[in-house]
PAFI-460414 format. One record per residue: x, z, y of N, C-alpha, C, CB in turn; residue number from 1; residue in three letters. Coordinates in pm, whole numbers. Glycine has a CB too. Layout:
BEGIN
X;Z;Y;X;Z;Y;X;Z;Y;X;Z;Y;NUM;ALA;
...
end
This chain:
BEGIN
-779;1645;-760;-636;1637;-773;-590;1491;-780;-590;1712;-896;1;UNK;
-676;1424;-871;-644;1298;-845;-633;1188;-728;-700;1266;-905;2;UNK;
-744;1229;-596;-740;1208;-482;-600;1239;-399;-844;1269;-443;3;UNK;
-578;1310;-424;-447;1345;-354;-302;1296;-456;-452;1528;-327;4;UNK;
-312;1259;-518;-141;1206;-607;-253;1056;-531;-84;1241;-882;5;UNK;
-329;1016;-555;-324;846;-492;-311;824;-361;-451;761;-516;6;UNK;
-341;969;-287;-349;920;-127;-201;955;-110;-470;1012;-4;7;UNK;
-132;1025;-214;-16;1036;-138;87;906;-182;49;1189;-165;8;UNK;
27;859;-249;93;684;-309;88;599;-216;10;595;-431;9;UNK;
-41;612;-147;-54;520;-34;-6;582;78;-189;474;-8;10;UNK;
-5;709;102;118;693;183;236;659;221;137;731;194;11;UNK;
317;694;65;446;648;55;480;444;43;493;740;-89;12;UNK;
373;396;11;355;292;15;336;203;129;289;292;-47;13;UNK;
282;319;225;273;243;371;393;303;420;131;274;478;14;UNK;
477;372;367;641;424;436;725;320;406;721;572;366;15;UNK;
720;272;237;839;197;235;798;22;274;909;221;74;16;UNK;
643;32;345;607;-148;325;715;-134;502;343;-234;330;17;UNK;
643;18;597;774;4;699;891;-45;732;812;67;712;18;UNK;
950;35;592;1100;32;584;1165;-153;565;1141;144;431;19;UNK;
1036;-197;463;1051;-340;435;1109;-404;540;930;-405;405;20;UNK;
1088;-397;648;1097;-471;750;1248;-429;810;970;-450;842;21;UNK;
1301;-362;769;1424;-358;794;1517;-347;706;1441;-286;862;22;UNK;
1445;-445;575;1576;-454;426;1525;-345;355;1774;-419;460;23;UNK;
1485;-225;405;1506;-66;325;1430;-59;185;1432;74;428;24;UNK;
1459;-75;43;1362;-32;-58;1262;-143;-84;1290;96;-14;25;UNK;
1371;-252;-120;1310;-316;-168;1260;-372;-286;1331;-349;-130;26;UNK;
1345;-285;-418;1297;-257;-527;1173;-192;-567;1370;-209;-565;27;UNK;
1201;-54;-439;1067;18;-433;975;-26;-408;1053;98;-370;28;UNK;
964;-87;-287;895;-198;-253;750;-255;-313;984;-283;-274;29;UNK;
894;-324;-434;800;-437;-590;761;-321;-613;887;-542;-755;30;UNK;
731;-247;-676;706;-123;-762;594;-86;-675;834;-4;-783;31;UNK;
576;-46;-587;477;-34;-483;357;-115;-443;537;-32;-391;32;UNK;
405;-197;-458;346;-328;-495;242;-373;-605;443;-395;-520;33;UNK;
292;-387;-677;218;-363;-773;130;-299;-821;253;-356;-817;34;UNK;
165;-166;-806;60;-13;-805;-51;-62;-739;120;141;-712;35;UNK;
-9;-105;-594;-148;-151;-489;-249;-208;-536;-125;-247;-386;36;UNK;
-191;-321;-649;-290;-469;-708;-306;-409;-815;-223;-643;-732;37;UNK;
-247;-278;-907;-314;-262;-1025;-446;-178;-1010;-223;-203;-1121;38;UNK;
-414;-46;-877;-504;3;-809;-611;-36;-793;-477;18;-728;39;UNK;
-597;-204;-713;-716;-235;-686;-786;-293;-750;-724;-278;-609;40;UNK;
-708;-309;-868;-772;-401;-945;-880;-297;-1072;-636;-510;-1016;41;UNK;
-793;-189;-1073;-877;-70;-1165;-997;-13;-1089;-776;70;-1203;42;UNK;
-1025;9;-986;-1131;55;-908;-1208;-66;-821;-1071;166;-815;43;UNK;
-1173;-204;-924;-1211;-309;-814;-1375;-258;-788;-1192;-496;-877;44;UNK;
-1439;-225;-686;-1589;-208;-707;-1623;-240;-481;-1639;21;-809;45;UNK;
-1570;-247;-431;-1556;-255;-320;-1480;-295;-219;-1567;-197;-311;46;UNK;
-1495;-342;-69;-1386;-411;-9;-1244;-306;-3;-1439;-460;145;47;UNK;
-1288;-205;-19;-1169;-131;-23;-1059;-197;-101;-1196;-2;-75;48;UNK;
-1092;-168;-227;-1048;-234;-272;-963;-368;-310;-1088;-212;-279;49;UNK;
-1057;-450;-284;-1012;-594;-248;-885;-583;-131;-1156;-685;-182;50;UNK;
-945;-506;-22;-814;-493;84;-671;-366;57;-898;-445;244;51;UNK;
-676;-288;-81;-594;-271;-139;-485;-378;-249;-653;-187;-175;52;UNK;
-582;-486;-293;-491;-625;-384;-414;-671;-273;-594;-779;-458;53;UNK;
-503;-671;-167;-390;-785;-24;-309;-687;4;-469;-852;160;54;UNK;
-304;-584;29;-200;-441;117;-64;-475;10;-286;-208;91;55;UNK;
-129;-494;-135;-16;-516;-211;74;-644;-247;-52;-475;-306;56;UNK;
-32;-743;-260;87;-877;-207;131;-854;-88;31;-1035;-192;57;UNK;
106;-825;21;165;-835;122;325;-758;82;70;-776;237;58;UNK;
313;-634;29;408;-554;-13;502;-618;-106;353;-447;-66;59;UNK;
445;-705;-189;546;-764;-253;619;-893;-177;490;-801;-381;60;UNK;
532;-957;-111;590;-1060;4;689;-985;76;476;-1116;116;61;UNK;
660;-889;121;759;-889;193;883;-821;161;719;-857;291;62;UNK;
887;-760;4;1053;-778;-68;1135;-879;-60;1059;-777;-203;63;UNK;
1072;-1018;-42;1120;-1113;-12;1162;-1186;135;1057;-1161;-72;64;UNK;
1121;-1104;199;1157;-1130;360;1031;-1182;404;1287;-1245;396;65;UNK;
933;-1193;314;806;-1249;441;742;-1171;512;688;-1317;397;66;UNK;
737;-1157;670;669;-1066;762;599;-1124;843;741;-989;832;67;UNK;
455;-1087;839;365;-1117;943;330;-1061;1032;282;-1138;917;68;UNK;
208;-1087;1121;155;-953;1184;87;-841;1103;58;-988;1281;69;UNK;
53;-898;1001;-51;-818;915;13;-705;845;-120;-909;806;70;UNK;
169;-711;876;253;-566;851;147;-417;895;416;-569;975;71;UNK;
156;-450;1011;141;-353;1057;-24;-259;999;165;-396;1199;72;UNK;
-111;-391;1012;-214;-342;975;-252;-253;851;-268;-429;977;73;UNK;
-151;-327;738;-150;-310;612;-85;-173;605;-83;-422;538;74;UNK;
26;-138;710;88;-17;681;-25;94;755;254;-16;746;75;UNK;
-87;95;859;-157;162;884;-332;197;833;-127;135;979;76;UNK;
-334;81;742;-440;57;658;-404;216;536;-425;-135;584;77;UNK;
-240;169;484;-262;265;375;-249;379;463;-161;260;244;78;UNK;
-164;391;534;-135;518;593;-271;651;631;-63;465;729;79;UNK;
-415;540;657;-543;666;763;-579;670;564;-745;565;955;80;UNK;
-618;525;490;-659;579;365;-587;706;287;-653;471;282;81;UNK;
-473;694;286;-405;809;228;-370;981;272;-298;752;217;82;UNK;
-419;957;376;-466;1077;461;-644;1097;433;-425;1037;644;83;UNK;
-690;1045;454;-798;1052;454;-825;1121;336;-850;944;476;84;UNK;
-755;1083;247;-792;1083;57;-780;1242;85;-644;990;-102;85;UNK;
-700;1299;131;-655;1443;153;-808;1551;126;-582;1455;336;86;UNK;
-871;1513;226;-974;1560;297;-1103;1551;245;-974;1507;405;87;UNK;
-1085;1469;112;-1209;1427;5;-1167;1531;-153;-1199;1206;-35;88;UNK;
-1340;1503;-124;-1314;1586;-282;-1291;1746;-311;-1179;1530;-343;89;UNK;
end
Protein backbone atom coordinates (compact mmCIF):
# COMPACT_ATOMS: atom_id res chain seq x y z
CA UNK A 1 0.00 0.00 0.00
CA UNK A 2 2.68 2.07 0.67
CA UNK A 3 4.15 1.59 -2.87
CA UNK A 4 1.32 2.94 -4.39
CA UNK A 5 0.43 6.39 -2.17
CA UNK A 6 4.44 7.09 -3.20
CA UNK A 7 4.17 6.14 -6.80
CA UNK A 8 1.21 8.04 -6.98
CA UNK A 9 3.24 11.21 -5.42
CA UNK A 10 5.56 10.84 -8.05
CA UNK A 11 3.23 10.95 -10.34
CA UNK A 12 1.51 13.90 -9.37
CA UNK A 13 4.87 15.42 -8.94
CA UNK A 14 5.91 14.78 -12.42
CA UNK A 15 2.26 16.50 -13.38
CA UNK A 16 2.75 19.61 -11.59
CA UNK A 17 6.93 19.84 -12.32
CA UNK A 18 4.87 19.92 -16.18
CA UNK A 19 2.60 22.39 -15.33
CA UNK A 20 5.76 24.42 -13.85
CA UNK A 21 6.65 25.34 -17.04
CA UNK A 22 3.78 27.17 -17.76
CA UNK A 23 3.43 29.24 -14.25
CA UNK A 24 0.76 26.39 -13.13
CA UNK A 25 1.21 25.36 -9.18
CA UNK A 26 3.71 26.79 -8.07
CA UNK A 27 3.17 26.61 -4.48
CA UNK A 28 2.46 23.04 -5.17
CA UNK A 29 5.30 22.88 -6.83
CA UNK A 30 7.61 23.87 -3.43
CA UNK A 31 5.63 21.34 -1.58
CA UNK A 32 6.46 18.77 -4.14
CA UNK A 33 9.58 19.56 -3.95
CA UNK A 34 10.52 19.00 -1.06
CA UNK A 35 8.71 15.63 -0.55
CA UNK A 36 11.22 14.60 -3.53
CA UNK A 37 14.50 15.62 -1.27
CA UNK A 38 12.88 14.40 1.94
CA UNK A 39 12.05 11.12 0.00
CA UNK A 40 15.28 10.82 -1.07
CA UNK A 41 16.82 11.60 1.54
CA UNK A 42 14.75 8.93 3.88
CA UNK A 43 15.44 5.95 1.56
CA UNK A 44 18.85 7.49 0.65
CA UNK A 45 20.42 3.82 -0.06
CA UNK A 46 20.76 4.06 -3.95
CA UNK A 47 21.08 6.10 -7.22
CA UNK A 48 17.54 6.09 -7.25
CA UNK A 49 17.49 7.88 -4.89
CA UNK A 50 20.12 10.35 -5.21
CA UNK A 51 18.26 11.02 -8.68
CA UNK A 52 15.05 11.56 -6.63
CA UNK A 53 17.11 14.74 -4.33
CA UNK A 54 17.91 16.22 -8.03
CA UNK A 55 14.10 15.49 -9.56
CA UNK A 56 13.41 17.66 -6.48
CA UNK A 57 15.62 20.68 -6.65
CA UNK A 58 14.96 20.78 -10.00
CA UNK A 59 11.20 21.06 -8.83
CA UNK A 60 11.90 23.62 -6.60
CA UNK A 61 14.07 25.58 -9.24
CA UNK A 62 11.78 25.70 -11.25
CA UNK A 63 8.98 27.53 -8.90
CA UNK A 64 11.23 30.08 -9.57
CA UNK A 65 11.31 30.18 -13.30
CA UNK A 66 14.43 28.08 -13.82
CA UNK A 67 13.98 25.63 -16.86
CA UNK A 68 16.32 23.41 -18.39
CA UNK A 69 16.43 20.57 -20.58
CA UNK A 70 16.51 18.34 -17.70
CA UNK A 71 12.62 19.21 -17.30
CA UNK A 72 11.72 16.87 -19.21
CA UNK A 73 13.79 14.08 -18.07
CA UNK A 74 12.98 14.68 -14.51
CA UNK A 75 9.24 14.68 -15.38
CA UNK A 76 9.42 11.50 -17.15
CA UNK A 77 11.88 10.11 -14.66
CA UNK A 78 9.03 10.45 -11.97
CA UNK A 79 6.35 9.71 -14.22
CA UNK A 80 7.77 5.47 -15.52
CA UNK A 81 8.98 5.41 -11.46
CA UNK A 82 5.55 6.10 -10.30
CA UNK A 83 3.92 3.79 -12.53
CA UNK A 84 6.15 1.34 -12.16
CA UNK A 85 5.69 1.51 -8.20
CA UNK A 86 2.05 0.30 -9.23
CA UNK A 87 3.16 -3.04 -10.36
CA UNK A 88 5.52 -3.83 -7.27
CA UNK A 89 4.78 -5.40 -4.28
Amino acid sequence: MILFVLGLLDIISAIIRGLLIYGIGTSAGFYFGVYEILKGLVFFRSLVSFLDIFAGVFIILATFGYQTAFTWIFVLWLLQKGFFSFFRG
